[in-house]
C-alpha positions in Angstrom: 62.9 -50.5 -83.0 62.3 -47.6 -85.3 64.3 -46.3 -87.7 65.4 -43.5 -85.5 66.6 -45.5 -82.7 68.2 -48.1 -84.9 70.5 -44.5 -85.8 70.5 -44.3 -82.2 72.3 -47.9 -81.6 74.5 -47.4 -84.5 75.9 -44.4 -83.2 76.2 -45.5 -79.5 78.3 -48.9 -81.1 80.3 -46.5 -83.0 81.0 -44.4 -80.0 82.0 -47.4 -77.6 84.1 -49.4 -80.1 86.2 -45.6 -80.9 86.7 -45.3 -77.3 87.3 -48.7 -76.4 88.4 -51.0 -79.8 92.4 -51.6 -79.6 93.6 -54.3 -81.5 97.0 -54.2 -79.1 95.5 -55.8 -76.1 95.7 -59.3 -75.2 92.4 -61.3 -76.6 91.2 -62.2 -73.3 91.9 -58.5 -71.8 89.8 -57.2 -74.7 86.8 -59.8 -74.4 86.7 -59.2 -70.7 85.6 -55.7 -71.4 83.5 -56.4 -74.1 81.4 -58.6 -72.3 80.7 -57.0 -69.2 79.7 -54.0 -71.9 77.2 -56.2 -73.3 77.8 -55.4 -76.9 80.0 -58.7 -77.3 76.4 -60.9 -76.8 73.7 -58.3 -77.7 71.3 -60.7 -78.1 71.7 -61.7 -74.3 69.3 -60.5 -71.5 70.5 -57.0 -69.7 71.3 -59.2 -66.5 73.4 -61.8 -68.6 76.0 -60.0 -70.2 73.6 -58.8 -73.2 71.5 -55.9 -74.6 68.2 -57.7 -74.8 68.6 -56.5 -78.6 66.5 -58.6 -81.2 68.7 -60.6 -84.0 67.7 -57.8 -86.5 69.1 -54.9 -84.2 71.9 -56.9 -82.9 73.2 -57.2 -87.0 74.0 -53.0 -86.7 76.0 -54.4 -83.7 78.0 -56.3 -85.7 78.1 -54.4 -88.7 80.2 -51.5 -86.6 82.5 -54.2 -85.1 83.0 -55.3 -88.9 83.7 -51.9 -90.2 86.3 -51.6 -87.3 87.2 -55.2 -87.9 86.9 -55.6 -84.1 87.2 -59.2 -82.4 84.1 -60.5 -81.0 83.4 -63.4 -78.3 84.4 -66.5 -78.5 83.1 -69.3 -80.6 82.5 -73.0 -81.2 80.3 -75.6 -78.8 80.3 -73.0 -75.8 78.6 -70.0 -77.8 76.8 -72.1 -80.0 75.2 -74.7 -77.3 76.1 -74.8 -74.3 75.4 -70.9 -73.3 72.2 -70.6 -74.9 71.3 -73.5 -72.9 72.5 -72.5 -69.9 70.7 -69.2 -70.8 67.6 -70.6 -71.3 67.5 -73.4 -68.3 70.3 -72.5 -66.6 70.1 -71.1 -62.8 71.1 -67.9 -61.5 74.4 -69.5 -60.1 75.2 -71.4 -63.3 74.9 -68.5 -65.3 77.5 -66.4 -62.8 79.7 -68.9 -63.4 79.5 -70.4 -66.7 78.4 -67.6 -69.0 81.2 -65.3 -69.3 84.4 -67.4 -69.4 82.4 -68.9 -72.1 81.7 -65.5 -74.4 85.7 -64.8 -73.4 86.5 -68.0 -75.1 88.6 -69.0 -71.5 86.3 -72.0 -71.4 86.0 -74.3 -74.1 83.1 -77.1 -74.3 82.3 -80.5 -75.3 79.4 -82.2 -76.0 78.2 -85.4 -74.1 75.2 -86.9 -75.5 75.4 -89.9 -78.2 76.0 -93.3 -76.6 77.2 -96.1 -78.9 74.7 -98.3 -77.8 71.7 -95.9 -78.2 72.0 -95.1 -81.7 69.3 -92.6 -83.1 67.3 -93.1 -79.7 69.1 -90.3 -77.6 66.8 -90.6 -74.6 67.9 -94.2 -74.4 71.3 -93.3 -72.4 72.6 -95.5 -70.1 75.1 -93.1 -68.8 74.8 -92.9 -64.9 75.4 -90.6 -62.6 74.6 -91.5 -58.5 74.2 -89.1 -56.0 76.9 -88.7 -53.3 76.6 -86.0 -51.2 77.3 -82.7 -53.3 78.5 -84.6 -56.0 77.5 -87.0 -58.6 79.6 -90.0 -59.7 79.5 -90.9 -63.6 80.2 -94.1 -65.2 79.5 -94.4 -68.9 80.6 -94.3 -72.5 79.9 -91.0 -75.4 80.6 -90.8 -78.8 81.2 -88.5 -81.7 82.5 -85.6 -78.8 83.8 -83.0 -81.0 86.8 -81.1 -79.6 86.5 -83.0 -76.5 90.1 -83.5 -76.4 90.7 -79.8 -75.9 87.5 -78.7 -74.1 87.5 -77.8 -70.3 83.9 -78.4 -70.2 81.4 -81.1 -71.3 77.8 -80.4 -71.5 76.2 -83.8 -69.9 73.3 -86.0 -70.1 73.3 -88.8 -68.1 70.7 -90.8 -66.0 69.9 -89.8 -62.8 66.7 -92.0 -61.6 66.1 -95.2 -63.3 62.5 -95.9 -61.3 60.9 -93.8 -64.2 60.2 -93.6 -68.3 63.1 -93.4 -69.8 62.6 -89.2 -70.8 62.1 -88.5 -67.2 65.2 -89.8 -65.8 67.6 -87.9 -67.8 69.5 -85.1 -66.0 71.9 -82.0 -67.7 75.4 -81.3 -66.1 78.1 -79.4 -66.8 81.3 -81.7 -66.2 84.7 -80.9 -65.9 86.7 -82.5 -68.8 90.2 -82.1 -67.0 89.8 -84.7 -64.2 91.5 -88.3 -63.9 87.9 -89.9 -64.3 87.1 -88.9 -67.8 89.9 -91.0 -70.4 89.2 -89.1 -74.4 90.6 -91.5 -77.2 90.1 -89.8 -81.1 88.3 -91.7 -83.5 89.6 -91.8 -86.8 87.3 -91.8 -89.7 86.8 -93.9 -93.1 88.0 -90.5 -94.8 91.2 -90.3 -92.7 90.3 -87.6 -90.6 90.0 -87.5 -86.8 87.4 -84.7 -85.9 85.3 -86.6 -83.4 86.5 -88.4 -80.0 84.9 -91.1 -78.0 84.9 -90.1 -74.3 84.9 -92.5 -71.3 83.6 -91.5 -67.9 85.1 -93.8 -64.9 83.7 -92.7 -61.6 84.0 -88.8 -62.5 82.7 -86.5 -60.4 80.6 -83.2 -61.1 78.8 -80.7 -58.5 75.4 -81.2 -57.6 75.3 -77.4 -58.5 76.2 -77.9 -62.0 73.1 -79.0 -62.5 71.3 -77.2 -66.0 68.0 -77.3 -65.0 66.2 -79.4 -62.8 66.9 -82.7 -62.1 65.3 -85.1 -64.5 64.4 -82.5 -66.6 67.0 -82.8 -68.8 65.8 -84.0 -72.1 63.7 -80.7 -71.8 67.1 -78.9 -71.9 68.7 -81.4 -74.3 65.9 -80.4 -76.7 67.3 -76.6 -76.7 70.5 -78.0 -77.1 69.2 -80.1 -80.0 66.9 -77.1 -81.6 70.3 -74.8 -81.7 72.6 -77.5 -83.0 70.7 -77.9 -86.0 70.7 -74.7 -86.9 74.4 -73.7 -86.1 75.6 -74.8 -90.0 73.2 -71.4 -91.0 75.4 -69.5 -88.1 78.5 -67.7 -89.8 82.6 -67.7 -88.9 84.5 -64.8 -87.8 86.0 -62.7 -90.4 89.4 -61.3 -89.9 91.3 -58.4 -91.7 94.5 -60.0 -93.5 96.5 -56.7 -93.9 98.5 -55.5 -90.6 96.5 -57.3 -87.8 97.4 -56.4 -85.0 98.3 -58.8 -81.4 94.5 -58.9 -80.6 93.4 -59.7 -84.2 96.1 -62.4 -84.4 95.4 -64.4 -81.4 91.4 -64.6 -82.5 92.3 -65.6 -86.1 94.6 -68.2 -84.7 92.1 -69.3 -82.0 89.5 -69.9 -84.6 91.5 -71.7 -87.1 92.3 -74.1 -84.3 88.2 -74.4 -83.7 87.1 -74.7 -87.3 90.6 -77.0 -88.7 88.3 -79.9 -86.7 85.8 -79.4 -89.5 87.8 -78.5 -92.4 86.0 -82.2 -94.0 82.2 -80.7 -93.6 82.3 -79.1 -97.1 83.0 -82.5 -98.4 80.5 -84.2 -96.1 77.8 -81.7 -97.9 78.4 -82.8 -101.1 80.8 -80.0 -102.6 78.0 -79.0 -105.0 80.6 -76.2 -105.9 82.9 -78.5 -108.0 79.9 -80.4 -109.9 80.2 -78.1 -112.9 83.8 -77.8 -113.1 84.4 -81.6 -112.7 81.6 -82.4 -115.9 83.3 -79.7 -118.1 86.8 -81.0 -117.1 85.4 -84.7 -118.1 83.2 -83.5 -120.9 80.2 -84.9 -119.2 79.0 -81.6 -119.8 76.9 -81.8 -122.6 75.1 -85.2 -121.7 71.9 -84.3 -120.9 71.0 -86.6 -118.2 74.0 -85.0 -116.3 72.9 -81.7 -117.3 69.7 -82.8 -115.8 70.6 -83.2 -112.6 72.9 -80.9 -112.3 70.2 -78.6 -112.5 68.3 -80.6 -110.1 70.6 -79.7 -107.9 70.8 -76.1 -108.3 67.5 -76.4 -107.4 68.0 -78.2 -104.3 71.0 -75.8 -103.1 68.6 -73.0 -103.2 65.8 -74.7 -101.5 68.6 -75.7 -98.6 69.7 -72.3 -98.2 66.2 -70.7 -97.9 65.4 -73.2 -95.5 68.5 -72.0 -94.1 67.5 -68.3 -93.9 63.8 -69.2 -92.4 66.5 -70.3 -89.2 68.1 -67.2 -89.0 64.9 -65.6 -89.8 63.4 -66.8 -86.4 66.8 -66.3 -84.6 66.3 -62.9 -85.7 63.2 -62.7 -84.4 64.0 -63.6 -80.9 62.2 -67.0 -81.4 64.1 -70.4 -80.1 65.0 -72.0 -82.7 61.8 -75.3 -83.8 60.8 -77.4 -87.1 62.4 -75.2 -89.6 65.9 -76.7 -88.2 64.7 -80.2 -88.6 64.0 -79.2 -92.6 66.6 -77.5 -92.8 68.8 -80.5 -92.1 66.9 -83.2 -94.3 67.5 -80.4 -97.5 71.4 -80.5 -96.6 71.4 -84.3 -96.3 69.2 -84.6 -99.7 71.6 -82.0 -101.4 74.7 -84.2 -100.2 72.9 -87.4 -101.6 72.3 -86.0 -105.1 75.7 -84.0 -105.2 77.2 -87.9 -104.1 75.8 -89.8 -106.7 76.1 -87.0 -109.6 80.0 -87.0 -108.5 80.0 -90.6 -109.0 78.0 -90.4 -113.1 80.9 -87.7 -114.1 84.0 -89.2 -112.4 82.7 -93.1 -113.0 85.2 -95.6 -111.3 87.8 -92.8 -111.2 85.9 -91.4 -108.2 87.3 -93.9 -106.2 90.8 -93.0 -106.7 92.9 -90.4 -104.3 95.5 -88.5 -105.3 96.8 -85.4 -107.2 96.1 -86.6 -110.5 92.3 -88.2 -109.9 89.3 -86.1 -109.7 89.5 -83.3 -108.3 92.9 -84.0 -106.5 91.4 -86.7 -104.9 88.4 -84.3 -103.5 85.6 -86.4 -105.0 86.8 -89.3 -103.4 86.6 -87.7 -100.0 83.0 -86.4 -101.2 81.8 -90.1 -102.0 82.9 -91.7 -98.6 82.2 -88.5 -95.9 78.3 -87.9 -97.2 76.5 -90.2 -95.4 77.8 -88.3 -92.6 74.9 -85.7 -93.5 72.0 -88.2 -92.6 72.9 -89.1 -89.6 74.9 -86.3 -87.4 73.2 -83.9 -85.3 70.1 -86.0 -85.4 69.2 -88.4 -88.3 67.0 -88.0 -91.0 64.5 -90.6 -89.6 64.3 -88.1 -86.3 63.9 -85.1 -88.6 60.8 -87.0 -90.6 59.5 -88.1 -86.6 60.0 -84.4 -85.9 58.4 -82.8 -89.1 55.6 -85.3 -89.3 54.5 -84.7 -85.0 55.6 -81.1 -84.6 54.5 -79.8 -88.1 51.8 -81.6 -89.7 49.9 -83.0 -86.6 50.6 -86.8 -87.2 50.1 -89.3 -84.9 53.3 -90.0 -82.7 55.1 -93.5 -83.5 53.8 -96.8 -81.2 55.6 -96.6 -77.6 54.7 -99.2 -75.9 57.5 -98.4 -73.4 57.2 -95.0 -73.1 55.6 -95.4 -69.4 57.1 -98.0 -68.3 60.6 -97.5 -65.6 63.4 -97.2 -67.5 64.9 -100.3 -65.1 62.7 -102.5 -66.9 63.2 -102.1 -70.2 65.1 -103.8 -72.5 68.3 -102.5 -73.7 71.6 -103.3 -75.8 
């Protein structure tokens, strides 16, 4: 866009937000009109609920709705996952139905795709789903399902045709999480919190028209899924006005401090670089050079992760699905969370393993120590994000599968 027409979409924002913006209404009144207006999802095609705006256009978008403190879409797994997704593989008939109780926030999601006995190897579900009629039946076991307990739906993989390699038999649902065949039990963590659930499927039941994509084409799909996910830590949380919100305001702030309480732990699970300095001058650690050292080390690292960060957004921006520069983007934060973990553990020495108001931090750098190897392995390892990097970026050779082409039947399994 030119300058002139970025003018242009400033002033038509303005126009439709003074005519239309009133934080009275009831939330889901309010994003029911500002969906169907498309300014809620500018991004979005013209057909879908959208603009067709690029990410650089669509920032004016949300600067006005800043300025006016207006309440946007809904967040969390829907908006972050499942609708670009459904966006991008979705059909005509999944999108009708799927997209905009998503943006309104009246459907919540899930997501269904680590197994516990598949470890790193996503594509080695054993999740089934058989074909019966219209329907699919589901029998199997997911883990780590954040929000699951809550979510109305659950975006699926499962296996759908066990005659071929084990990528190819892999299909994308959406499942409804509110039936007697699905059982969600919360798993409680060795830091004491409970953000993830482990999700049993006994003979559930989801339409042959929920169907993202084609069947067994789903690891195509899963891949999107996979691409957004680990770039969602460089997306940003709403921002509300703390003086005199009104009904509408008041129902999204509470809404998304329900959403983002489940991961209220992730600034310990990244290391809490932020209380490093504070914690050595408190101990007097300060002026030992080694620690001095690193600490600067880190500093260094930070800014590395959060311009690896900003290439993301960068190529969000630019209309381009999300590739590589998620997969570095990830290693950097679990690197960062390593260093900040072990330079936590030269200032606070044994008494980093104490919890409490009186021990470091208030008992922060205890949480630190035990919830960063958290980093390395969710939303993909670090030994995916090295496969990744080293196929998709520098040209290596992809690792030995020798049972790449064989039927998933035959293969050996946990």
């Amino acid at each position: 866009m030119s300058e002139i027409d970025r003018d242009a979409l400033r002033t038509e924002v303005r126009v439709w937000l003074e005519e239309n913006w009133d934080d009275q209404q009831p939330l889901l009144e309010w994003r029911d009109l500002l969906v169907e207006s498309g300014w809620g999802c500018p991004t979005w095609p013209a057909d879908w609920y959208g603009k067709g705006l690029s990410g650089a256009d669509a920032e004016i978008v949300r600067e006005e709705f800043h300025r006016v403190n207006a309440v946007g879409v809904g967040s969390g797994v829907g908006m972050g996952l499942a609708a670009p997704t459904i966006l991008a593989h979705g059909s005509d008939d999944v999108k009708r139905r799927f997209l905009k109780p998503t943006a309104t926030g009246e459907y919540k999601w899930c997501q269904l795709f680590s197994e516990p006995g598949s470890g790193s190897d996503l594509a080695g579900l054993t999740t089934r789903a058989d074909r019966d009629g219209d329907e699919w039946i589901v029998n199997g076991q997911k883990v780590w399902n954040s929000g699951a307990h809550k979510a109305a739906f659950g975006i699926l993989l499962a296996r759908t045709d066990w005659d071929v390699p084990k990528h190819k038999g892999i299909s994308y649902f959406a499942i409804d999480m509110q039936q007697d065949g699905i059982e969600v039990r919360p798993l409680v963590q060795m830091n004491r919190h409970a953000s993830f659930n482990e999700v049993f499927m006994t003979d559930a039941r989801v339409p042959h028209d929920n169907a993202i994509g084609a069947l067994g084409e789903g690891w195509r799909a899963a891949l999107t899924t996979l691409a957004f996910e680990r770039g969602i830590a460089t997306g940003r949380r709403p921002k509300f006005p703390i003086e005199n919100p009104g009904p509408t305001v008041v129902a999204a702030r509470e809404e998304a401090a329900e959403y983002y309480q489940t991961y209220s732990w992730y600034p310990q699970r990244a290391g809490r670089v932020d209380l490093i300095r504070p914690e050595a001058e408190r101990t007097g650690t300060n002026t030992d050079p080694l620690i001095r050292q690193e600490i600067a080390t880190i500093e260094t690292a930070r800014r590395t992760a959060r311009w690896s960060g900003e290439r993301v957004k960068a190529a969000r921006a630019a209309g381009r699905q999300p590739g590589p520069e998620g997969s570095l983007a990830k290693l950097g934060g679990s690197s960062l969370a390593r260093m900040a973990n072990d330079t936590h553990t030269r200032i606070a020495g044994a008494h980093g393993m104490l919890n409490g108001p009186d021990t470091a931090a208030e008992g922060m750098v205890a949480e630190v120590l035990i919830s960063t190897p958290a980093m390395a392995i969710a939303g993909g390892t670090d030994e995916i994000q090295h496969n990744i990097i080293g196929e998709r970026v520098l040209g290596l050779p992809k690792e030995p599968d020798d049972i790449k082409d064989k039927p998933y039947r035959d293969v050996s399994r946990n």
